[in-house]
DRENTORKOL-3810 file (N, C-alpha, C; in nm, 4 decimals):
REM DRENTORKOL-3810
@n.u->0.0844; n.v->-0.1172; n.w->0.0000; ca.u->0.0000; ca.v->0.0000; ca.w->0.0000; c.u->0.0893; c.v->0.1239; c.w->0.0000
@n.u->0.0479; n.v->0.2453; n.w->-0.0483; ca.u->0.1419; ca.v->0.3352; ca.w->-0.0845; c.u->0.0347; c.v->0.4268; c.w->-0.0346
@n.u->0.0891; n.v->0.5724; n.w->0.0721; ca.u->0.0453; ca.v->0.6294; ca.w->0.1456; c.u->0.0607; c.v->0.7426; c.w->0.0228
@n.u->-0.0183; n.v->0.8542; n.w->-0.0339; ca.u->0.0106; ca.v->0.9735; ca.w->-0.0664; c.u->-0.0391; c.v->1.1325; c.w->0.0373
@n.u->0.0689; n.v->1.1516; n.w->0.0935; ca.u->0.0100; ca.v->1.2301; ca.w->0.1523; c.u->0.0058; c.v->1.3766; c.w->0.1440
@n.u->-0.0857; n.v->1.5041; n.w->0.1479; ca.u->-0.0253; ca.v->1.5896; ca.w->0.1411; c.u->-0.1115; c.v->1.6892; c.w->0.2580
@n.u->0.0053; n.v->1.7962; n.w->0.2652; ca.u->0.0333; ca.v->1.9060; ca.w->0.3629; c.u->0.0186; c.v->2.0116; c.w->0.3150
@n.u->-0.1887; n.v->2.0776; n.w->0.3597; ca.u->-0.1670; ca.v->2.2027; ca.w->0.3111; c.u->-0.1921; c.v->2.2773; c.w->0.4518
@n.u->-0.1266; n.v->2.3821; n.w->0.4132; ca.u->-0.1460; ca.v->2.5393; ca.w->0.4873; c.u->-0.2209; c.v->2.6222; c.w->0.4230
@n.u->-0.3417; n.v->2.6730; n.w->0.5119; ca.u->-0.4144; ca.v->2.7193; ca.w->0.4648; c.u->-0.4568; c.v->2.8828; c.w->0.5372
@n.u->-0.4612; n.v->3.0073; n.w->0.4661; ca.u->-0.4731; ca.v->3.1444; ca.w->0.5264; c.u->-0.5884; c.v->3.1634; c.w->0.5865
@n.u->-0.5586; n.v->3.2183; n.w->0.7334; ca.u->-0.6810; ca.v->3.2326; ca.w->0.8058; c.u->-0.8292; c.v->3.2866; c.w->0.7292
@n.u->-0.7705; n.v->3.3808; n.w->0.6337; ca.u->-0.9028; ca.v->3.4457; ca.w->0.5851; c.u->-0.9784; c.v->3.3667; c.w->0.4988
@n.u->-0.9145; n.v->3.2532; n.w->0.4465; ca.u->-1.0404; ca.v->3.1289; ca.w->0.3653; c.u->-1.0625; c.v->2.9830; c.w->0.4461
@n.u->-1.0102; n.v->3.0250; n.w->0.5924; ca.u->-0.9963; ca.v->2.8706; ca.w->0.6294; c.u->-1.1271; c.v->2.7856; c.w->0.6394
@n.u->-1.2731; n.v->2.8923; n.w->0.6605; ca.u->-1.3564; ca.v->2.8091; ca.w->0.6821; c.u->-1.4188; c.v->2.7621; c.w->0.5475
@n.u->-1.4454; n.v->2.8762; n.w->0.4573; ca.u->-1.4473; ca.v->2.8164; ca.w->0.3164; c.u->-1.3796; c.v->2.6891; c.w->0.2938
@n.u->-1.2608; n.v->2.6543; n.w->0.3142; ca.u->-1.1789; ca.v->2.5674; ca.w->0.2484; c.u->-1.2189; c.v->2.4195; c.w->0.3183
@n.u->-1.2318; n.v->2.4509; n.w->0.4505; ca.u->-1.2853; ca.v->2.3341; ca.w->0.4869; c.u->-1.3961; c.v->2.2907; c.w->0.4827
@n.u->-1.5119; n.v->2.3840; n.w->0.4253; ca.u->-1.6222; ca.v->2.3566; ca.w->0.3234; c.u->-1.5786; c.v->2.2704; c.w->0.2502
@n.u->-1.5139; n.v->2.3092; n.w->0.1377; ca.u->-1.5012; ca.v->2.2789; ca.w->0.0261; c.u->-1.4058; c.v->2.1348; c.w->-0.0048
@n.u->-1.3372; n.v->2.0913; n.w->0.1303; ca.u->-1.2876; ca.v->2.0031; ca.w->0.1500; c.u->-1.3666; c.v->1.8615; c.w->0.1758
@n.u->-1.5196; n.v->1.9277; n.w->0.2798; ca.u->-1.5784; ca.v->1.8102; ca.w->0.2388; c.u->-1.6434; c.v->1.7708; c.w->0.0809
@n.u->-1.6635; n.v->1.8319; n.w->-0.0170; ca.u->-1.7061; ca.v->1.8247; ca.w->-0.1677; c.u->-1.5560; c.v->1.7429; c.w->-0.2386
@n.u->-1.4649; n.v->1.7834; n.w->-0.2056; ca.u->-1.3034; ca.v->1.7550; ca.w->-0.2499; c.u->-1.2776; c.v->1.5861; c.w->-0.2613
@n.u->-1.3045; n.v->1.5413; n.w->-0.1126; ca.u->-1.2809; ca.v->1.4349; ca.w->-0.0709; c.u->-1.3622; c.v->1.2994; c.w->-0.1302
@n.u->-1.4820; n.v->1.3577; n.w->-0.1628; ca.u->-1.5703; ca.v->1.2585; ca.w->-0.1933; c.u->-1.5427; c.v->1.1879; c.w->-0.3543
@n.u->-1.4696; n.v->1.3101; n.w->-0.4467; ca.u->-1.4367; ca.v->1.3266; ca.w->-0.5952; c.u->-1.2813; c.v->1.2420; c.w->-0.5684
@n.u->-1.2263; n.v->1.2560; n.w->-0.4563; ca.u->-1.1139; ca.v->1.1739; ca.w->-0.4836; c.u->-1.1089; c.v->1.0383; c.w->-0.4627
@n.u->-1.2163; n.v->1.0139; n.w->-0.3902; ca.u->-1.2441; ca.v->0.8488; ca.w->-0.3376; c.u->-1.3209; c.v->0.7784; c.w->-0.4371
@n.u->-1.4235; n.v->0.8876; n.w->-0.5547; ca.u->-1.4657; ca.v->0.8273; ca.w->-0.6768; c.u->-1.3704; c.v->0.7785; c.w->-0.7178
@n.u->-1.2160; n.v->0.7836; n.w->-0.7468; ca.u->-1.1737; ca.v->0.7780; ca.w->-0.8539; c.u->-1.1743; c.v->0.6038; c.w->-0.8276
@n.u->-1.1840; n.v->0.5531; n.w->-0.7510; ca.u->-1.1639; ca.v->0.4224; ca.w->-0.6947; c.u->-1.0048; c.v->0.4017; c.w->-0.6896
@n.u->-0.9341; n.v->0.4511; n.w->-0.6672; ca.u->-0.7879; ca.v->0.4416; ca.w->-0.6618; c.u->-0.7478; c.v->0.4353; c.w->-0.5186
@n.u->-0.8143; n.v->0.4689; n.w->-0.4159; ca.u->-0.7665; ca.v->0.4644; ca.w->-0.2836; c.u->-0.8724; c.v->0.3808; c.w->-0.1784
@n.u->-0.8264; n.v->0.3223; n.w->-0.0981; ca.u->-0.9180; ca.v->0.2441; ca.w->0.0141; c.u->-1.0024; c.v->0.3967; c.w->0.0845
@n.u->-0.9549; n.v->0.4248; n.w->0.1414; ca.u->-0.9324; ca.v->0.5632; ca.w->0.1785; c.u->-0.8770; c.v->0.6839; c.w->0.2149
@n.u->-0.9592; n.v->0.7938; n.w->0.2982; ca.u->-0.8887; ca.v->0.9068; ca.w->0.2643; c.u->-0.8721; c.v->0.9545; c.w->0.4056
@n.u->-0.7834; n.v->1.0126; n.w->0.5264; ca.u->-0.7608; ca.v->1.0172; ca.w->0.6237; c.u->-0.7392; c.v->1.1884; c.w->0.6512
@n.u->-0.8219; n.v->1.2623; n.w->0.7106; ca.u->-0.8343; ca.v->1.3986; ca.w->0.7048; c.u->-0.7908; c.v->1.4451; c.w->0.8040
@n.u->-0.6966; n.v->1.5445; n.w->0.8643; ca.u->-0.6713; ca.v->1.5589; ca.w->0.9840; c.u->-0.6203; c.v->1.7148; c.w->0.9750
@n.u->-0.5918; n.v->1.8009; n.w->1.0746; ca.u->-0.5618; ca.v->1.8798; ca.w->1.1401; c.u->-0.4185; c.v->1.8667; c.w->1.1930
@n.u->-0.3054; n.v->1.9524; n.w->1.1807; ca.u->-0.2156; ca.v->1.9502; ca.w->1.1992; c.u->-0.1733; c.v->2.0506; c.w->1.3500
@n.u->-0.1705; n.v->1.9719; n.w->1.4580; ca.u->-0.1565; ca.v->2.0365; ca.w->1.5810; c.u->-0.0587; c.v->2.1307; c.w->1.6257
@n.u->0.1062; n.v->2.1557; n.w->1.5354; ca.u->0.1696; ca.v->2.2299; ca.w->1.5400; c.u->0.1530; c.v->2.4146; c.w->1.4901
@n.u->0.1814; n.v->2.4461; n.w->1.5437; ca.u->0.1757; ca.v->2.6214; ca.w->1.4502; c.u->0.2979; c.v->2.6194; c.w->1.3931
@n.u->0.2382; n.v->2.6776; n.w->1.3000; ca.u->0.3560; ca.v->2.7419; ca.w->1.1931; c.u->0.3877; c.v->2.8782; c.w->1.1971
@n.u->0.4892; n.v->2.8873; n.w->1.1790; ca.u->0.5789; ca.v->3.0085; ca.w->1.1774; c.u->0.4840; c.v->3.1041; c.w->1.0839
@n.u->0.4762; n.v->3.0686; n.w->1.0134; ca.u->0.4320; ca.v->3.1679; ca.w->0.8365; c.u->0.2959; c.v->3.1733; c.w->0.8541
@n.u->0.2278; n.v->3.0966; n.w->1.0085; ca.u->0.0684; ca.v->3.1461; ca.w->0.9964; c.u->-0.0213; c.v->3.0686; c.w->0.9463
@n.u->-0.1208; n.v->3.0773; n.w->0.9624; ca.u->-0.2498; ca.v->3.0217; ca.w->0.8531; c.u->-0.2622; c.v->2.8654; c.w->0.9770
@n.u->-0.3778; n.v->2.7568; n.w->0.9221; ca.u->-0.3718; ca.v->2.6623; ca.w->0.9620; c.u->-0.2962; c.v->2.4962; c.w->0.8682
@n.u->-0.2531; n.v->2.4334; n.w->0.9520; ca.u->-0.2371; ca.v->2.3267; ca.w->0.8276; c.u->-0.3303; c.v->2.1855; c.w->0.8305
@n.u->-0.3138; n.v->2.1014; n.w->0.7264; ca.u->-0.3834; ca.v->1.9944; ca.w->0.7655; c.u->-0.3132; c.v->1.8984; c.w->0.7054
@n.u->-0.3883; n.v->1.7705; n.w->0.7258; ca.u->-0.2558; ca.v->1.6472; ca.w->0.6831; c.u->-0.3858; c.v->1.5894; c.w->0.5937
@n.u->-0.3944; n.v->1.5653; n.w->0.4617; ca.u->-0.4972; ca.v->1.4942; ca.w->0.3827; c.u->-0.3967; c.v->1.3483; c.w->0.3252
@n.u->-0.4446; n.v->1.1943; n.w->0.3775; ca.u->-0.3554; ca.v->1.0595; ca.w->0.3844; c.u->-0.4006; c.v->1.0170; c.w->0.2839
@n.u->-0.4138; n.v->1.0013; n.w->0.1538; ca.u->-0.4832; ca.v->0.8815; ca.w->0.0028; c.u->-0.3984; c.v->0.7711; c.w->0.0493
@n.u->-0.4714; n.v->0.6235; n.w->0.0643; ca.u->-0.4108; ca.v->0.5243; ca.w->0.1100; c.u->-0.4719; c.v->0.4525; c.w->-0.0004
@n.u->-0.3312; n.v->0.4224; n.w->-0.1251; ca.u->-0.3643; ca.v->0.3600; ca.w->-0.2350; c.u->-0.3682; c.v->0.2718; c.w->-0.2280
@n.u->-0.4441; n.v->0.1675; n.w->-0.2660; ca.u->-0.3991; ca.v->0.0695; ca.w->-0.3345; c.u->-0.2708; c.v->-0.0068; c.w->-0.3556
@n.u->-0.2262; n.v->0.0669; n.w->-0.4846; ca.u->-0.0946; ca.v->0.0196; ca.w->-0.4907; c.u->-0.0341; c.v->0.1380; c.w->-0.5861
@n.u->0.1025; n.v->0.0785; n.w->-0.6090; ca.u->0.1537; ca.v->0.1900; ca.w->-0.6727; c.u->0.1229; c.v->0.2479; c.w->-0.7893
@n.u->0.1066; n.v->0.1416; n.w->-0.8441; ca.u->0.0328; ca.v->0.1715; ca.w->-1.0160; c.u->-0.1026; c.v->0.2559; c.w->-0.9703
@n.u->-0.1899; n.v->0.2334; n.w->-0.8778; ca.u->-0.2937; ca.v->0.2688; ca.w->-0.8560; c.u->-0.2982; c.v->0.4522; c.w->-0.8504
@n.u->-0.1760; n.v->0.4516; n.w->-0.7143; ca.u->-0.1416; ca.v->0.6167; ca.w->-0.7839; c.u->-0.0567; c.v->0.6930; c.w->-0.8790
@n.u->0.0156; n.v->0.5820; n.w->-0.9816; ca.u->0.0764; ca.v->0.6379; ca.w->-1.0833; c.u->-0.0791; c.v->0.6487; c.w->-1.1806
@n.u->-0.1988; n.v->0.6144; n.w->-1.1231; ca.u->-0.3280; ca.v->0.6330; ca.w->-1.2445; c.u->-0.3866; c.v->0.7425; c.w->-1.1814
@n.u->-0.3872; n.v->0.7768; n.w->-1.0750; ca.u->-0.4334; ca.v->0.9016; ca.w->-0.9989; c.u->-0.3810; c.v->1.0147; c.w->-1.1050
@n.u->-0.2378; n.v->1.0130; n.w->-1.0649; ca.u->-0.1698; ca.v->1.1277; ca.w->-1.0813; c.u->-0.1771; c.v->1.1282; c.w->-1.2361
@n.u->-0.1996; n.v->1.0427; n.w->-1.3213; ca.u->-0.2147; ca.v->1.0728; ca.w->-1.4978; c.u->-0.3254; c.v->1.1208; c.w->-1.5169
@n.u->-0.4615; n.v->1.0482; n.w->-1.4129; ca.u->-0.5964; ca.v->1.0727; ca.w->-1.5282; c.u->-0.6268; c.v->1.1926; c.w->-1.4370
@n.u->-0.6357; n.v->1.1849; n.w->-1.3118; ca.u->-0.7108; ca.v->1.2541; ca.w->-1.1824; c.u->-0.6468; c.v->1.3953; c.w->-1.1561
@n.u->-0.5343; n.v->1.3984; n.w->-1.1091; ca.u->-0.4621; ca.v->1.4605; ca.w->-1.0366; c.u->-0.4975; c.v->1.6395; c.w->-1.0319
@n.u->-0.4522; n.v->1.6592; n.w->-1.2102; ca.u->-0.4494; ca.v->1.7853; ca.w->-1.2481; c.u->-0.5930; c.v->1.8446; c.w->-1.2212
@n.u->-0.6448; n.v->1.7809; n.w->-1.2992; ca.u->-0.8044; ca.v->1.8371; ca.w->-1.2474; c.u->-0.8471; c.v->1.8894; c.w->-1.1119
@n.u->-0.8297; n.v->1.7665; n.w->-1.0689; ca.u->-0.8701; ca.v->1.7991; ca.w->-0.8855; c.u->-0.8308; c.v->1.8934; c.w->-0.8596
@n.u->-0.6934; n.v->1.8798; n.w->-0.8336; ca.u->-0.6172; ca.v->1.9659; ca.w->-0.8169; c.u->-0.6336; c.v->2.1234; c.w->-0.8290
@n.u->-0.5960; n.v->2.1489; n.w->-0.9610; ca.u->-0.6350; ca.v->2.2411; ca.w->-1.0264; c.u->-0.8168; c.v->2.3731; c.w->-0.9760
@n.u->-0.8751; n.v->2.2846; n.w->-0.9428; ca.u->-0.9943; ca.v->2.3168; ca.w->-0.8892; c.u->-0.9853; c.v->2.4271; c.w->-0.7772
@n.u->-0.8994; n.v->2.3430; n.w->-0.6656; ca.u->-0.8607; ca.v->2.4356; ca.w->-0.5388; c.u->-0.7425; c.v->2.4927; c.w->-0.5646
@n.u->-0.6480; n.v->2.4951; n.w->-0.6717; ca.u->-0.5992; ca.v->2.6426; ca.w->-0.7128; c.u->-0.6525; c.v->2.7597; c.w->-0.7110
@n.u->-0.7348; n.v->2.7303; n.w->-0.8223; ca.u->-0.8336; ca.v->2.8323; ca.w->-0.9061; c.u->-0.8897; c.v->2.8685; c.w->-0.8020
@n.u->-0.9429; n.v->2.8324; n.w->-0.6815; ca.u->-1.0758; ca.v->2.8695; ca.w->-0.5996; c.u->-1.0102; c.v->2.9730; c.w->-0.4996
@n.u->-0.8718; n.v->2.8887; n.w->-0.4645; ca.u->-0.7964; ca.v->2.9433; ca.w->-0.2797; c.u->-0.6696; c.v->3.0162; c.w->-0.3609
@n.u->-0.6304; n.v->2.9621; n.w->-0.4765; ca.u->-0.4382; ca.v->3.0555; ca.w->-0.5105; c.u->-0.3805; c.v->3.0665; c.w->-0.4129
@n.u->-0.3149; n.v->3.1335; n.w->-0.4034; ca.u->-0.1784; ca.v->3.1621; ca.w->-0.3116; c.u->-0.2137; c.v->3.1636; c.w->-0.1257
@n.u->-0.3110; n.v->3.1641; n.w->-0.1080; ca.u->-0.3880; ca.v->3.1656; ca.w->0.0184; c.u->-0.3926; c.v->2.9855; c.w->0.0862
@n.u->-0.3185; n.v->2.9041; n.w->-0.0459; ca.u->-0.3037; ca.v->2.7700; ca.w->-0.0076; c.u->-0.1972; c.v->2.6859; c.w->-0.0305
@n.u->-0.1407; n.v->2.6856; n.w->0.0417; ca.u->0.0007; ca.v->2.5877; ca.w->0.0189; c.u->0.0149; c.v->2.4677; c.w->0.0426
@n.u->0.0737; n.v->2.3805; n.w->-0.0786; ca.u->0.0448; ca.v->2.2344; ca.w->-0.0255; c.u->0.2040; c.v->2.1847; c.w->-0.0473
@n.u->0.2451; n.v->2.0701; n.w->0.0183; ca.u->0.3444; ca.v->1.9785; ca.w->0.0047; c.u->0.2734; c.v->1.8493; c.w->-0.0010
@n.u->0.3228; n.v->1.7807; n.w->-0.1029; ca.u->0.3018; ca.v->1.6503; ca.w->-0.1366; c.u->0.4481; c.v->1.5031; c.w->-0.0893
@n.u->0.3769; n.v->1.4295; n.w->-0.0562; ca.u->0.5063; ca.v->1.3079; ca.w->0.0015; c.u->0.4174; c.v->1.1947; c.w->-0.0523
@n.u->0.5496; n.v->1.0893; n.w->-0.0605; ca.u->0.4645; ca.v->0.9864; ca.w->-0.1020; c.u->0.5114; c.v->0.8740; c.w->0.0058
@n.u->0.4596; n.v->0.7840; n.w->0.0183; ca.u->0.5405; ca.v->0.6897; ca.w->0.1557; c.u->0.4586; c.v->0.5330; c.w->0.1234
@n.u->0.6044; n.v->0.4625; n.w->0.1568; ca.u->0.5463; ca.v->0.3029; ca.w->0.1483; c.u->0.5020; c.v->0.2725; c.w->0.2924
@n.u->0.3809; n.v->0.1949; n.w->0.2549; ca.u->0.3568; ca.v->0.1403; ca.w->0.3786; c.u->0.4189; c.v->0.0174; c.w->0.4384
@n.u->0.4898; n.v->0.0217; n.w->0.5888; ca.u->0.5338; ca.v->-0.1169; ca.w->0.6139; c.u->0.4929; c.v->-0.1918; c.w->0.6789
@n.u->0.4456; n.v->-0.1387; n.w->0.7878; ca.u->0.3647; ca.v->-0.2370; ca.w->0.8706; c.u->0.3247; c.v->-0.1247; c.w->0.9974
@n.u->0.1676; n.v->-0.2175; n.w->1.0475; ca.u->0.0877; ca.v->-0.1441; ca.w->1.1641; c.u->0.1203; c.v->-0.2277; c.w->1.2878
@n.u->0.1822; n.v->-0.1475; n.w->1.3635; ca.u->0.2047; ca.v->-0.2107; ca.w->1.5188; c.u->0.0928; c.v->-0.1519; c.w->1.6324
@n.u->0.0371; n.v->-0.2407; n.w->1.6148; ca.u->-0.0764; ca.v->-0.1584; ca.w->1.7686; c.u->-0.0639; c.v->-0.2135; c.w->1.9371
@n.u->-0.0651; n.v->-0.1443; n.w->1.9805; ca.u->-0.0620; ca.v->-0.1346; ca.w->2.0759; c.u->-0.1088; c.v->-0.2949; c.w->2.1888
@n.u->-0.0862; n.v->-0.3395; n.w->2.2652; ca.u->-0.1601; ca.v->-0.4668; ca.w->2.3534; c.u->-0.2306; c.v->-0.4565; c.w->2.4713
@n.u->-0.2324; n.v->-0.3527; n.w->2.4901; ca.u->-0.3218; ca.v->-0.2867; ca.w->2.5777; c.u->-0.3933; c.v->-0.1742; c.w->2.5391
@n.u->-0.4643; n.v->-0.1261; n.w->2.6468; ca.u->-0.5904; ca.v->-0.0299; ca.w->2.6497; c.u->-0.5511; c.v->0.1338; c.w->2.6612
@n.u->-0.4195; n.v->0.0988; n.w->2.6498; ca.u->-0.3416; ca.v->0.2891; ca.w->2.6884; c.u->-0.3129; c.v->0.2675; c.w->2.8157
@n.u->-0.2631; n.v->0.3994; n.w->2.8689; ca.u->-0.1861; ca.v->0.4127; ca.w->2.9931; c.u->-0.2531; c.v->0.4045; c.w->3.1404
END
C-alpha cells in the first residue's frame, strides 16, 4: 500500500471556506476508486508563516494505482482548489510506502 500524503497550509481568511469545500473535495477523490481511503486531519503544530495546516492521507492501493491518480485525476482535482484558494493555499506533497501497523496490547496508559 502506498500512502500519498499531502500538507496544506491554509490562510486564516479562507480557512472556513476551504474546509467547506474540503468536504465536496474528498468525496471526488475516493470516486476515482484508486484509494481504500482518505484520512483527514488537522495539523496540531503552529507554523511560523501562519495560517492553519492539515494532513490529507490517500491510502492507495498500490503503486500503479497512484501512478493512475496522478495521470488521469490529479491535475483536475487539483487544479480546482488552485483556481478557488491561489496563493492563500500551500500544499506539500510526500509519497510513503507502507510497512507495517504495530498496535498497541493494551488499552493505553
Amino acid at each position: 500500500m502506498i500512502i500519498y500524503n499531502e500538507t496544506i497550509n491554509i490562510d486564516e481568511s479562507i480557512h472556513l471556506e476551504w474546509r467547506e469545500w474540503m468536504q465536496e473535495y474528498i468525496p471526488h477523490v475516493l470516486a476515482t476508486g484508486l484509494f481504500s481511503k482518505l484520512v483527514f486531519s488537522k495539523v496540531l503544530i503552529t507554523e511560523e508563516m501562519g495560517g492553519t495546516s492539515y494532513s490529507l492521507q490517500h491510502y492507495a492501493y498500490s503503486k500503479a494505482a497512484l501512478e493512475a491518480y496522478h495521470k488521469q485525476y490529479a491535475q483536475k482535482i487539483q487544479s480546482e482548489g488552485i483556481k478557488r484558494f491561489g496563493e492563500k493555499m500551500l500544499v506539500f506533497r510526500t509519497e510513503l510506502e507502507f510497512i507495517d501497523e504495530i498496535k498497541a496490547s493494551n488499552n493505553g496508559c
